[in-house]
C-alpha positions, 0 to 999 in steps of 0.5 A: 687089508681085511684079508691080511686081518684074519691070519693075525698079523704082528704088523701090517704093512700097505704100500700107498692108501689112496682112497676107502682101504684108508678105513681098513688101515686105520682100523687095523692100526687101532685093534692092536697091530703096532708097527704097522706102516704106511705111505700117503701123497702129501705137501705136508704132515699136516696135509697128510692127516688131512688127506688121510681123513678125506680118504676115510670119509670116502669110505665111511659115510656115517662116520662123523669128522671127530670120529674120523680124526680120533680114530687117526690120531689114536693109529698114528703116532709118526709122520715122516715127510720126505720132499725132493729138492732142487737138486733131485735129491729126496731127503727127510724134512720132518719128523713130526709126531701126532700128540691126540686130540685138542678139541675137534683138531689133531694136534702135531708136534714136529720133533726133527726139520731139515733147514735149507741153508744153501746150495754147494758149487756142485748144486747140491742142496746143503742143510741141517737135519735139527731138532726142535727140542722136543722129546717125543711122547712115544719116547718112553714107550721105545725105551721100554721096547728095548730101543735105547736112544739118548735124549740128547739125540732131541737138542743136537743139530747134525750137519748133512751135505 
């Protein structure tokens, strides 16, 4: 990632963070590389910000929780969770957008789940991708990239099978 800073990407893109290059990620994220990605281990959005933040902690001693967590709530602005069901399938189960901080918390707000609503004879896992029926607060900020999405899209259920 360090390396991948000098030659002055427009995006970076890290396969999995593990462990210290978590530090260099999230640096890299707040020095002006938008659309930059990511993948990361875990149960939950929540469980990913908090994953995240151990990572970094191993990697920076002197960095205080706060500062950890402002510094990942300020380079994350979504976090997309995909689980494996009982079918085998993997499917998306959240969309969940980091808002900043609220005191010393990162705070979150999923804008799309996936309900499980049964299982088909052929023992594939039936759902409901939905909204929550929240607009998100990048939305303004994809409309002026060009990305022209009805808000309608954040109060409609869509049926997946």
């Amino acid at each position: 990632v360090v390396n991948a800073l000098r030659m002055r990407p427009d995006r970076i893109v890290v396969g999995e963070v593990r462990a210290e290059e978590a530090l260099d990620m999230l640096q890299a994220m707040n020095t002006g590389h938008d659309g930059s990605l990511t993948t990361i281990h875990a149960n939950s959005p929540r469980d990913a910000l908090g994953r995240l933040e151990v990572m970094v902690g191993m990697a920076s001693a002197t960095m205080g929780t706060r500062a950890i967590r402002q510094q990942i709530s300020s380079a994350v602005d979504l976090i997309i969770q995909i689980a494996r069901f009982s079918d085998g399938a993997r499917r998306v189960t959240h969309l969940t957008e980091c808002v900043g901080m609220e005191g010393d918390q990162i705070t979150t707000q999923d804008i799309f789940v996936f309900e499980k609503t049964g299982i088909s004879e052929d023992g594939r896992v039936i759902g409901k991708f939905r909204p929550t029926g929240i607009r998100p607060k990048f939305y303004d900020r994809l409309k002026a990239a060009g990305i022209q999405l009805p808000a309608s899209i954040f109060q409609t259920t869509v049926e997946i099978r």
